[in-house]
PDB file of N, H, CA, C and O in Angstrom:
ATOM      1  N   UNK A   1     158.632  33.911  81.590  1.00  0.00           N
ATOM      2  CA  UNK A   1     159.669  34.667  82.272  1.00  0.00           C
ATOM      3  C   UNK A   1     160.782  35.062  81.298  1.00  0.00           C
ATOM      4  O   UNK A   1     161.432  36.104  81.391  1.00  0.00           O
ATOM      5  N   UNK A   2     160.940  34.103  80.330  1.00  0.00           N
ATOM      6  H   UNK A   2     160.412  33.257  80.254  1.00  0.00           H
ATOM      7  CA  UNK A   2     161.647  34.619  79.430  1.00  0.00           C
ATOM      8  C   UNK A   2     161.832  35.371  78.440  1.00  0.00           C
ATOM      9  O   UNK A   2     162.835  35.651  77.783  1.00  0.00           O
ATOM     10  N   UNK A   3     160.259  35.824  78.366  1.00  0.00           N
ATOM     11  H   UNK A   3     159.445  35.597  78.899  1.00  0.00           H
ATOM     12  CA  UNK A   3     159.987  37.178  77.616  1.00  0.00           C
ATOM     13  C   UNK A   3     159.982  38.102  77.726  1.00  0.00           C
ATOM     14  O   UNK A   3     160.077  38.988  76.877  1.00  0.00           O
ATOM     15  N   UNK A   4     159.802  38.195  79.458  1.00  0.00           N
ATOM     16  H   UNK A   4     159.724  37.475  80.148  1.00  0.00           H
ATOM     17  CA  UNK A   4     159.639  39.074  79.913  1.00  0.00           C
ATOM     18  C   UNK A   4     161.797  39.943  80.208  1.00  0.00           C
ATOM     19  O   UNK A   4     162.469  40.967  80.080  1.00  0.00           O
ATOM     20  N   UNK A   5     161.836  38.811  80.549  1.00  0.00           N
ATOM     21  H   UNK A   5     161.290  37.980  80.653  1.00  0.00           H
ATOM     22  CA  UNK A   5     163.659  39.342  80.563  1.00  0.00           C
ATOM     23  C   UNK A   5     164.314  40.104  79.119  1.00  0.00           C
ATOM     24  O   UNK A   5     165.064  41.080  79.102  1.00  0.00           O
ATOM     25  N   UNK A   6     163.827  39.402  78.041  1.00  0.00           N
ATOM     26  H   UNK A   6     163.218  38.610  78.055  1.00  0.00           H
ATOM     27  CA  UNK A   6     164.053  39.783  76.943  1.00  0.00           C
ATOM     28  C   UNK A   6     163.285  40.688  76.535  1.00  0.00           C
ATOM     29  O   UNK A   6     163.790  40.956  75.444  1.00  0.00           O
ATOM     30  N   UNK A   7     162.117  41.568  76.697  1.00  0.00           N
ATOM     31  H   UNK A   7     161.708  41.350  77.583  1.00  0.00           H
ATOM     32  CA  UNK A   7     161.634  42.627  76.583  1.00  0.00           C
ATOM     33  C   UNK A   7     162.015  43.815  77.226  1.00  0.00           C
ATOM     34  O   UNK A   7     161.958  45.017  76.969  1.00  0.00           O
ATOM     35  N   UNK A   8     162.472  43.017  78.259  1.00  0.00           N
ATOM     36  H   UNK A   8     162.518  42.040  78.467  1.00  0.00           H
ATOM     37  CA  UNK A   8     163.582  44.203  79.452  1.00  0.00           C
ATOM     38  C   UNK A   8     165.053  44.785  78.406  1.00  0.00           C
ATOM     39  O   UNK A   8     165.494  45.817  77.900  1.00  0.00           O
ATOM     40  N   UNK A   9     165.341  43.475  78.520  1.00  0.00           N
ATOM     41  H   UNK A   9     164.983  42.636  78.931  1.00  0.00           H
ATOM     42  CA  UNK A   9     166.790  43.761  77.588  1.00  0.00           C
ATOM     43  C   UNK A   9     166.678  44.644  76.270  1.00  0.00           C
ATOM     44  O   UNK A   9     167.420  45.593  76.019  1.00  0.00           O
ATOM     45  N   UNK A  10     165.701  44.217  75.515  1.00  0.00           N
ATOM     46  H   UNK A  10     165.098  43.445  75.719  1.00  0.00           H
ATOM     47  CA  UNK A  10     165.302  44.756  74.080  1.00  0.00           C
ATOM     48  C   UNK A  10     165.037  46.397  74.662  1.00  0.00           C
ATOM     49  O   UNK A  10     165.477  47.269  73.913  1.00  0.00           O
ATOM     50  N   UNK A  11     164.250  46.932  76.128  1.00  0.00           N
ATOM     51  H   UNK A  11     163.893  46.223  76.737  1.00  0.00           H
ATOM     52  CA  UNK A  11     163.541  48.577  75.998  1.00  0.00           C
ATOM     53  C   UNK A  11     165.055  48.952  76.686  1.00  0.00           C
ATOM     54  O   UNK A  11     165.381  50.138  76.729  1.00  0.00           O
ATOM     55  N   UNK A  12     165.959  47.918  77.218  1.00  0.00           N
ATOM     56  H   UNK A  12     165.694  46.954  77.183  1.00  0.00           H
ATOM     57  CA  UNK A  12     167.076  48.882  77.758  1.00  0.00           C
ATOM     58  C   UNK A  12     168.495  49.151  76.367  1.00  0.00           C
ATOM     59  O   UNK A  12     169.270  50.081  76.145  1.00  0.00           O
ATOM     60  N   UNK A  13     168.345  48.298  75.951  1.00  0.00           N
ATOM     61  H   UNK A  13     167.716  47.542  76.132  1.00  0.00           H
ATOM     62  CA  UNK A  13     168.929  48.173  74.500  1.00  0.00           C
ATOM     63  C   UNK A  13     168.765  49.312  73.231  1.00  0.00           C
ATOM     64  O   UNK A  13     169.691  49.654  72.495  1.00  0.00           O
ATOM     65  N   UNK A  14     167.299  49.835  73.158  1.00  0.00           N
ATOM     66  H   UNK A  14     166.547  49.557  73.756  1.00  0.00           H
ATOM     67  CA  UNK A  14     166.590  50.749  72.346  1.00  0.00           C
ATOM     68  C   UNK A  14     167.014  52.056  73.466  1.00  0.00           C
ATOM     69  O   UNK A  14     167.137  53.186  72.993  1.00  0.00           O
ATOM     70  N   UNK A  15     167.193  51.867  74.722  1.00  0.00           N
ATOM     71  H   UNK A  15     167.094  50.949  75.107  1.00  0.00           H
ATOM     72  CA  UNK A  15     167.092  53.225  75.426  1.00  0.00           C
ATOM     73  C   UNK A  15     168.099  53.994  75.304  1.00  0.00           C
ATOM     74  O   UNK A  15     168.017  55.222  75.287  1.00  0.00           O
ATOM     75  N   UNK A  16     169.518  53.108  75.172  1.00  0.00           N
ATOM     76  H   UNK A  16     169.584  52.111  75.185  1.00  0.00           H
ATOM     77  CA  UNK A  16     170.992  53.335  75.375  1.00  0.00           C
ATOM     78  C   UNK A  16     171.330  54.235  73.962  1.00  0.00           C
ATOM     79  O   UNK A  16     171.833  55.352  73.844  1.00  0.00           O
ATOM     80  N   UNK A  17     170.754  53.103  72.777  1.00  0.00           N
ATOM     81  H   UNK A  17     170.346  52.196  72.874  1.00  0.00           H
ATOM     82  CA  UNK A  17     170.887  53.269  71.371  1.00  0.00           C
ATOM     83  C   UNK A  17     170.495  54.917  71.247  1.00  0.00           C
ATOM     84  O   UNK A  17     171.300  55.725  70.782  1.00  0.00           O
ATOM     85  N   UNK A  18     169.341  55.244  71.658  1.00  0.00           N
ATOM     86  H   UNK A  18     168.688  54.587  72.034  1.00  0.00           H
ATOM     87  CA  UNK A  18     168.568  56.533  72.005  1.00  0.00           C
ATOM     88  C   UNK A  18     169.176  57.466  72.540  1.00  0.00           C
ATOM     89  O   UNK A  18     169.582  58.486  71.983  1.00  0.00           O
ATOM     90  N   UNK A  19     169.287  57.131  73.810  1.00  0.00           N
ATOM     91  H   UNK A  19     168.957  56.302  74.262  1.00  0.00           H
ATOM     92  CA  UNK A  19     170.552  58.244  74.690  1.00  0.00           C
ATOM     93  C   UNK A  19     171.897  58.531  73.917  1.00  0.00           C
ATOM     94  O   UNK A  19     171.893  59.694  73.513  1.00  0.00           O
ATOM     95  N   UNK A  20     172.843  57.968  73.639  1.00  0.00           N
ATOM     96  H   UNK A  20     172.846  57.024  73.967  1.00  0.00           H
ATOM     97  CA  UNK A  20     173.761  58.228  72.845  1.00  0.00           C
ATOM     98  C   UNK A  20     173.575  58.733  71.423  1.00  0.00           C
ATOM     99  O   UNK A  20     174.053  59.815  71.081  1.00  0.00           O
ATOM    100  N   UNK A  21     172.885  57.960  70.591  1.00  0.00           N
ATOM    101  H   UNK A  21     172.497  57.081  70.869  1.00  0.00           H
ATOM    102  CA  UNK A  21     172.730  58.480  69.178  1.00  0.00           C
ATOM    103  C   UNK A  21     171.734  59.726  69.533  1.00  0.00           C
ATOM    104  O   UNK A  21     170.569  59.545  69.887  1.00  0.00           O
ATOM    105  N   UNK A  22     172.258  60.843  69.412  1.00  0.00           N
ATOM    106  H   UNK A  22     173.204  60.990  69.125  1.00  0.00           H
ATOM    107  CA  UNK A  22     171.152  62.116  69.820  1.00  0.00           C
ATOM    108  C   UNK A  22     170.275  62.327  69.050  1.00  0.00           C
ATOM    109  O   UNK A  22     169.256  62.843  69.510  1.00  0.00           O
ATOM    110  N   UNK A  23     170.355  61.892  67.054  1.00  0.00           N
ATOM    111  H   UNK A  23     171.182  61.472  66.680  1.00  0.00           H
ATOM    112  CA  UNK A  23     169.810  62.223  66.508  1.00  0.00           C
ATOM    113  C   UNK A  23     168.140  60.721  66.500  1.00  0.00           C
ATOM    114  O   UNK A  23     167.185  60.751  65.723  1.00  0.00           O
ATOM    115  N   UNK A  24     168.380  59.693  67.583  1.00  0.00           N
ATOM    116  H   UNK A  24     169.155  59.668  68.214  1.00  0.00           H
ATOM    117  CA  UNK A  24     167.469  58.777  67.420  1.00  0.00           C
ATOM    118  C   UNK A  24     166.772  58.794  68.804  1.00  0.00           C
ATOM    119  O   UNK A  24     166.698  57.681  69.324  1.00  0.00           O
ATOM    120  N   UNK A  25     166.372  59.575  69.338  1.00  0.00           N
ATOM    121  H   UNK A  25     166.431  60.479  68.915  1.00  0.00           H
ATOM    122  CA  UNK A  25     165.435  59.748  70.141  1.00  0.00           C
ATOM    123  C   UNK A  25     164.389  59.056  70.643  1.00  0.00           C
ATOM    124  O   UNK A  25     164.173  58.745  71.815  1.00  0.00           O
ATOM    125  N   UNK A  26     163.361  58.702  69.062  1.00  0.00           N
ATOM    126  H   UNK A  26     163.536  58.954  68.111  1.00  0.00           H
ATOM    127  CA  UNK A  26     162.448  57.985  69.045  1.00  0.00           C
ATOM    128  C   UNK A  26     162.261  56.796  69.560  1.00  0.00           C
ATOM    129  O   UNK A  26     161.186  56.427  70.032  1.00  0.00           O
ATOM    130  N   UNK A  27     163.537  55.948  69.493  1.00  0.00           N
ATOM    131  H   UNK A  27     164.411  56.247  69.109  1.00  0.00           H
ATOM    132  CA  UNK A  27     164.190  55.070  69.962  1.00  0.00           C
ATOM    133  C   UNK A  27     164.330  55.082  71.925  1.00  0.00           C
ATOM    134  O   UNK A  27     163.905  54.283  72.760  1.00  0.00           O
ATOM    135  N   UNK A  28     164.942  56.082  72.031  1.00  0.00           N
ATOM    136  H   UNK A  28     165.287  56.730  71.353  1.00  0.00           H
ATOM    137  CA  UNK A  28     164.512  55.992  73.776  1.00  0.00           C
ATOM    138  C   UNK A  28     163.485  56.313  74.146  1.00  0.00           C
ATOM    139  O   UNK A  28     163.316  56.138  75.353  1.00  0.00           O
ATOM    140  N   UNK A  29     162.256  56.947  73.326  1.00  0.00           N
ATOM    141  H   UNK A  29     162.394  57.089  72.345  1.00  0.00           H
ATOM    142  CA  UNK A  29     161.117  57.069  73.623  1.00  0.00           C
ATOM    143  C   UNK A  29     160.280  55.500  73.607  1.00  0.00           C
ATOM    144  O   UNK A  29     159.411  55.181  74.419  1.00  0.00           O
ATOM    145  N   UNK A  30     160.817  54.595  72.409  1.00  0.00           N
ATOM    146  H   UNK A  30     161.523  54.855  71.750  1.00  0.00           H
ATOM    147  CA  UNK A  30     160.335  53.365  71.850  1.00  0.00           C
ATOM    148  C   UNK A  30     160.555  52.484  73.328  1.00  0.00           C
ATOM    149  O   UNK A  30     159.572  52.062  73.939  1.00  0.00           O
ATOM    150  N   UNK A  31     161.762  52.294  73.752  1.00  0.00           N
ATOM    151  H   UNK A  31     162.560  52.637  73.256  1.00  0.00           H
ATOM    152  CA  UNK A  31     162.212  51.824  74.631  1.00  0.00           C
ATOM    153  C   UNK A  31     161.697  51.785  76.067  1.00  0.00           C
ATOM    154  O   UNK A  31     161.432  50.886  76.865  1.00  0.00           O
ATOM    155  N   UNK A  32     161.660  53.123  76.076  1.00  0.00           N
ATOM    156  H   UNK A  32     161.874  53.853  75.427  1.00  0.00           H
ATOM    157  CA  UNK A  32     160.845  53.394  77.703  1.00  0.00           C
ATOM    158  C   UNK A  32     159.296  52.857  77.849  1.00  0.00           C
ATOM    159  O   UNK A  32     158.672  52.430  78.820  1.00  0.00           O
ATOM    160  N   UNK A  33     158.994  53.030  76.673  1.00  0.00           N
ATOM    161  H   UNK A  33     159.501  53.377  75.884  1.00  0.00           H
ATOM    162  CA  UNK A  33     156.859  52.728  76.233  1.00  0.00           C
ATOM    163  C   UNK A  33     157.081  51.140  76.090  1.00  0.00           C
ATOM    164  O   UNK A  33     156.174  50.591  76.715  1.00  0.00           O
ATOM    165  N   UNK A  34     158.069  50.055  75.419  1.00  0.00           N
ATOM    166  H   UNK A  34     158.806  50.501  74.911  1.00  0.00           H
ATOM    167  CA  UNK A  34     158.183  48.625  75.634  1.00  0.00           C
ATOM    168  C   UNK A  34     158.421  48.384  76.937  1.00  0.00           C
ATOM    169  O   UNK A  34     157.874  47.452  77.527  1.00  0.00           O
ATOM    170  N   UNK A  35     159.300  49.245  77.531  1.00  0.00           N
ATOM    171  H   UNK A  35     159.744  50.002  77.051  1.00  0.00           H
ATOM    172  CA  UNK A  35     159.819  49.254  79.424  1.00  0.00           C
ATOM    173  C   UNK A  35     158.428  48.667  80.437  1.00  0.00           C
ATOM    174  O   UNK A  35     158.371  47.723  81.224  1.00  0.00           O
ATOM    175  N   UNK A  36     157.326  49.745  79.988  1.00  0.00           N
ATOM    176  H   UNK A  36     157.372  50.512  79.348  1.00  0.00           H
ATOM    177  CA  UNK A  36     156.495  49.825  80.897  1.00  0.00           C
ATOM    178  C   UNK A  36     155.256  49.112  80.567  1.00  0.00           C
ATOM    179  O   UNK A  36     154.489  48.676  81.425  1.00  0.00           O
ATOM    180  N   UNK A  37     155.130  49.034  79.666  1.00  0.00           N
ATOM    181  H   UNK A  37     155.753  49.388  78.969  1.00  0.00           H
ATOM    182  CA  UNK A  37     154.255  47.960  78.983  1.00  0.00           C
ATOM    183  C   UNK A  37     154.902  46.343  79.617  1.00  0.00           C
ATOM    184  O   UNK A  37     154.275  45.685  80.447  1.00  0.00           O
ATOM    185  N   UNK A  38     155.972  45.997  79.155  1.00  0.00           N
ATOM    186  H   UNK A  38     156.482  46.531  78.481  1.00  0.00           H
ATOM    187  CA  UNK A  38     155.966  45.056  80.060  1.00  0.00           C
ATOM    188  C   UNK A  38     156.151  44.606  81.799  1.00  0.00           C
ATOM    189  O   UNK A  38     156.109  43.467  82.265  1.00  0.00           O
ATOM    190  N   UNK A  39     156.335  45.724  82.428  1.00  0.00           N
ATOM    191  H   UNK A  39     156.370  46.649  82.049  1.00  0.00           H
ATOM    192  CA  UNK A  39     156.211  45.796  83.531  1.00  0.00           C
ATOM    193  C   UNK A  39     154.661  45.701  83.680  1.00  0.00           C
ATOM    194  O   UNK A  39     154.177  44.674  84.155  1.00  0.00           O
ATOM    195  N   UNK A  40     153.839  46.778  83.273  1.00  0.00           N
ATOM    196  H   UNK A  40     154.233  47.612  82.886  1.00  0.00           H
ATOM    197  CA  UNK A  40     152.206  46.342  83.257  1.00  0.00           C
ATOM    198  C   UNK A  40     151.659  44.845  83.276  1.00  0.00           C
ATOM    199  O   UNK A  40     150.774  44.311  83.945  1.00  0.00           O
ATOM    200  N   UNK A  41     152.634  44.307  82.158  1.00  0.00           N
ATOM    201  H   UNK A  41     153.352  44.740  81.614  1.00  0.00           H
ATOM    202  CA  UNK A  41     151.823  43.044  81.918  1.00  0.00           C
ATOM    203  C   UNK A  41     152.145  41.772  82.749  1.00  0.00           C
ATOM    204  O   UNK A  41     151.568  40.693  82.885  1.00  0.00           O
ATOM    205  N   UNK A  42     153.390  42.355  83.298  1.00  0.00           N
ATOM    206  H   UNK A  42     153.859  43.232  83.187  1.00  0.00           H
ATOM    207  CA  UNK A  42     154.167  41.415  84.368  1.00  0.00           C
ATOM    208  C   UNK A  42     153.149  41.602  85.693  1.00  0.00           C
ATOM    209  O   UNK A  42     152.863  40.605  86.355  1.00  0.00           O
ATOM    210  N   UNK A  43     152.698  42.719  85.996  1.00  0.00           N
ATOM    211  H   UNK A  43     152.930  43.530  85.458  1.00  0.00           H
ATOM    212  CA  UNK A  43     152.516  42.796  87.622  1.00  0.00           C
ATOM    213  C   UNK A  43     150.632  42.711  87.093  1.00  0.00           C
ATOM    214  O   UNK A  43     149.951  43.167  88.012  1.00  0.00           O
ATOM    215  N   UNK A  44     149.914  42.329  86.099  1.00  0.00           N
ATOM    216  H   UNK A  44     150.468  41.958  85.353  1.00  0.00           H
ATOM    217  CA  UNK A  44     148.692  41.824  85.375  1.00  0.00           C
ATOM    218  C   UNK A  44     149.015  40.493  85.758  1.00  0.00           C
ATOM    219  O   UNK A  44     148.166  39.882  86.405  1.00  0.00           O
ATOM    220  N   UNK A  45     150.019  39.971  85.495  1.00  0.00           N
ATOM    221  H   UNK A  45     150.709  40.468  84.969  1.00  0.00           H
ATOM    222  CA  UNK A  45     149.832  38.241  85.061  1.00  0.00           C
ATOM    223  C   UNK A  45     150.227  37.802  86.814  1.00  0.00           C
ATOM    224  O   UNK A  45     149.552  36.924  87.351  1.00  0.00           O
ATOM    225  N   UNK A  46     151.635  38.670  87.781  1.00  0.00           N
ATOM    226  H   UNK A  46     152.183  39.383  87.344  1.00  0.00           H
ATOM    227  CA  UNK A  46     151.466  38.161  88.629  1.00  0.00           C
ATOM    228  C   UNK A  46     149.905  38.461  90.057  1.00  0.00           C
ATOM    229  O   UNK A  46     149.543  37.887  91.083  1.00  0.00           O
ATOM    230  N   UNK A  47     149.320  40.024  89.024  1.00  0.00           N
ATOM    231  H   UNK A  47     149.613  40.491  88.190  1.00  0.00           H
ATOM    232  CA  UNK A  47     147.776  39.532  89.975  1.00  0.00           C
ATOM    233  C   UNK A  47     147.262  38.366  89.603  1.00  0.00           C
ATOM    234  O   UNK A  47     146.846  37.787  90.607  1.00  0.00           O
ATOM    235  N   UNK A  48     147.098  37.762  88.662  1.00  0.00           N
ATOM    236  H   UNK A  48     147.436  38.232  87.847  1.00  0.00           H
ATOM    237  CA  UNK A  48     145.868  36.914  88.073  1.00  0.00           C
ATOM    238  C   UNK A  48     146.307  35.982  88.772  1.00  0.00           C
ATOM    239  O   UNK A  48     145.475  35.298  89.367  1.00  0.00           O
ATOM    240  N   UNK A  49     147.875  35.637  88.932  1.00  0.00           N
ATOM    241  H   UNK A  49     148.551  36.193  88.448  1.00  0.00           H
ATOM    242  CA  UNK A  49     148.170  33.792  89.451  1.00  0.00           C
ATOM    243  C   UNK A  49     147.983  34.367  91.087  1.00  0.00           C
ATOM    244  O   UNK A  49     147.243  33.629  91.738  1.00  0.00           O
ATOM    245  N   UNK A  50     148.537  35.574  91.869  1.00  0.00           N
ATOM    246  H   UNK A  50     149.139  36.173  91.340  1.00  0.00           H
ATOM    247  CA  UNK A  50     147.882  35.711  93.218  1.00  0.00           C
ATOM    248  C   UNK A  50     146.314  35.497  93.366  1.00  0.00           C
ATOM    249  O   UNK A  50     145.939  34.831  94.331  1.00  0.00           O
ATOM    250  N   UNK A  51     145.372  36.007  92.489  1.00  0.00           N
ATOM    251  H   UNK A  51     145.677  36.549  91.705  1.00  0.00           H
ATOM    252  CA  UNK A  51     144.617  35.766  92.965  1.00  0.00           C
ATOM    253  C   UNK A  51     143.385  34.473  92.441  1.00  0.00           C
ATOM    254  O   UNK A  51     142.221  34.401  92.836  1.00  0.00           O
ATOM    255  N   UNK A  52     144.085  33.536  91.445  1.00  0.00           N
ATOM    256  H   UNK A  52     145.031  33.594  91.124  1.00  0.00           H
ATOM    257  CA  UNK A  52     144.122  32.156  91.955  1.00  0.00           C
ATOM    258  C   UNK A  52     144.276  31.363  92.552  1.00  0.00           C
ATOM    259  O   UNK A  52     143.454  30.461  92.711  1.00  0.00           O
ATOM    260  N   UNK A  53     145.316  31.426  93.055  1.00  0.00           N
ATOM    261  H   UNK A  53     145.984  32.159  92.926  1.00  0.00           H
ATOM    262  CA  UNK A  53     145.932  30.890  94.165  1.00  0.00           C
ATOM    263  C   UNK A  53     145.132  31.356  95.639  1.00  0.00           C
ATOM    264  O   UNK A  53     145.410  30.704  96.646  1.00  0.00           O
ATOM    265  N   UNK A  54     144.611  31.953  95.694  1.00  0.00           N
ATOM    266  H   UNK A  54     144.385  32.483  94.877  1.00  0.00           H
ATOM    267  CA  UNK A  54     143.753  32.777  96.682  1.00  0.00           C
ATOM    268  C   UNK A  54     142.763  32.386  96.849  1.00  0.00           C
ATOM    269  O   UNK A  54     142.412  32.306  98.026  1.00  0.00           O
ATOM    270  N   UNK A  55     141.839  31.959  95.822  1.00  0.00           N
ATOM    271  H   UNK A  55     142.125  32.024  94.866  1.00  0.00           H
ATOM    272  CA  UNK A  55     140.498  31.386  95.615  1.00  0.00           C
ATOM    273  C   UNK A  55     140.387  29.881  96.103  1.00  0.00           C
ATOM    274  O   UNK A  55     139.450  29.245  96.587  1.00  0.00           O
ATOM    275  N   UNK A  56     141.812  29.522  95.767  1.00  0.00           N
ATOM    276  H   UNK A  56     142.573  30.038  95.374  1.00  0.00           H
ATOM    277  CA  UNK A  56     141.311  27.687  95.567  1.00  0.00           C
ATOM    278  C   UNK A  56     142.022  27.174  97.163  1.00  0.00           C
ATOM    279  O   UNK A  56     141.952  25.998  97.522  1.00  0.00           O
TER     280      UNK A  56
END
């Protein structure tokens, strides 16, 4: 859970840096692609423990 908070923080951190600095873009592009990647891997890990928990 705590990686996951801190991967949050880190793509909203890169997003801001991005939005304001106009000439670093890449950076809110970087940000948004870490954003959703860990959202993916968050709502991956909470299927796998739902559907453990399901089985047993």
């Amino acid at each position: 859970m705590a990686l996951f908070l801190f991967l949050v923080i880190v793509a909203m951190v890169l997003g801001l840096i991005g939005w304001v600095v106009h000439g670093l873009d890449y950076l809110l592009v970087i940000g948004v692609v870490v954003l959703v990647i860990d959202i993916v891997l968050g709502l991956v890990r909470l299927a796998r423990r739902s559907r453990r928990h399901r089985i047993r």
